[in-house]
N, C-alpha and C positions, 0 to 999 in steps of 0.2 A: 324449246324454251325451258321444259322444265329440266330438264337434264342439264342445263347451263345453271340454273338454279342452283339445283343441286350440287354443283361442282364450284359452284360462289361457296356456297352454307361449309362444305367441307373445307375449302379452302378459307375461308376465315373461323371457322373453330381450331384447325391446326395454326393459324397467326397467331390465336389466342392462347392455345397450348404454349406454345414459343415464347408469348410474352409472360405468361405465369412464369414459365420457368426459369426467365432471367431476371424475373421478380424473387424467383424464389431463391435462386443462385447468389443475387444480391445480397437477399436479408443474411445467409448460409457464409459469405463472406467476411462478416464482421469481425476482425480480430479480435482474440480472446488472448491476451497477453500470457506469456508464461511466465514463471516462478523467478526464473532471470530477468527478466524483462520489469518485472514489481522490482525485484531487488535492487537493478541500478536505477530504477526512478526512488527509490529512497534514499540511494547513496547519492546521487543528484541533488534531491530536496536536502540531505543534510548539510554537503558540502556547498550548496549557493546560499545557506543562512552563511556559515563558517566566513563566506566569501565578503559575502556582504559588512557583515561586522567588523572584519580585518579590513576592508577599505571607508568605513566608519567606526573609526575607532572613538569607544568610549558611550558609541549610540546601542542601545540596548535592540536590537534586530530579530531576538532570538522567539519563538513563542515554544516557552517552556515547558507545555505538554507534549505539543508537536516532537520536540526533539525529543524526549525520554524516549517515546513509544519509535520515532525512528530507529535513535540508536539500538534498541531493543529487539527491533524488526533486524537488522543487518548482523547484529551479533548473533542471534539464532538461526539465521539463514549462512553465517560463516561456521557455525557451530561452538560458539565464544561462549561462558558466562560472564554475564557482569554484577558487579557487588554494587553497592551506592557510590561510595568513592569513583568508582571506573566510570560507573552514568555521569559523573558530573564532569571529570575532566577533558575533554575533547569540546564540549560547547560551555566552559567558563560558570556553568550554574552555582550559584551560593549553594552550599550546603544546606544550612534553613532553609533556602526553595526547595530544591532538590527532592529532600526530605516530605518536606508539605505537599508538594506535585505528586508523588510516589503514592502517600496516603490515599490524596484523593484521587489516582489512577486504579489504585488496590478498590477502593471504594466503590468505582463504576465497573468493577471487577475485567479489568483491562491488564492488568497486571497482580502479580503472587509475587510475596515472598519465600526463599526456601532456604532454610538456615542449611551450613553450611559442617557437615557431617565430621571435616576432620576439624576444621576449625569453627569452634565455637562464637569466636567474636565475629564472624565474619555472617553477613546471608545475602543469598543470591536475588537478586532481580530477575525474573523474567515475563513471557507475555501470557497470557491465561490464553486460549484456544477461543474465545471470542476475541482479542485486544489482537490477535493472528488476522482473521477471520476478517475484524472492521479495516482494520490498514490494507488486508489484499483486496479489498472493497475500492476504498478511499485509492489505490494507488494507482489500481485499471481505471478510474473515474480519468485520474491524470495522464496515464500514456494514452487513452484512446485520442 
């Protein structure tokens, strides 16, 4: 009898072993998106605002922060700069927004400006290394 005992106890610690490990297998499963994978969920989220808009024309769809830092996210993952002029034309933003939005993007220190070396009139928009950082955040929240 004890030897059957015995041979229960072992055989349900190794059930148990079995089942950790497809606990643990599980949790070791969870996709972790890649860098591709952020990039067309942004190109995604910019083009279903774009979509949207064009099939309500006239109705304001856009949320104007959202899109800077998209656009911003895609251009530096294409290897693109953009000026303020370029942020605004592809999602229709007023310039005065545009403008205002950028400020207070620079503000929450999400985005830098970087004047522009050969031309003077000109300064670049990009994402500061946190405003990088919150969108690969914000974007794995959405593919997973």
């Amino acid at each position: 009898m004890r030897e059957q005992l015995l041979e229960l106890a072992r055989a349900l610690n190794e059930l148990a072993n079995v089942a950790d490990e497809e606990r643990h297998a599980r949790h070791e499963s969870v996709h972790e998106p890649s860098k591709a994978e952020l990039l067309r969920e942004a190109r995604h989220q910019f083009k279903a605002q774009l979509v949207r808009e064009a099939h309500f024309e006239g109705l304001p769809f856009h949320e104007t922060g959202w899109e800077i830092l998209l656009e911003l996210y895609i251009a530096e993952a294409e290897g693109r700069k953009l000026n303020v002029t370029a942020i605004g034309l592809d999602g229709h933003i007023p310039n005065a927004t545009l403008v205002r939005w950028i400020a207070l993007l620079e503000q929450r220190q999400l985005v830098f400006r970087q004047p522009d070396t050969i031309d003077r009139r000109r300064t670049w928009i990009a994402l500061t290394p946190l405003g990088s950082e919150k969108l690969d955040l914000c974007l794995r929240e959405c593919v997973r």
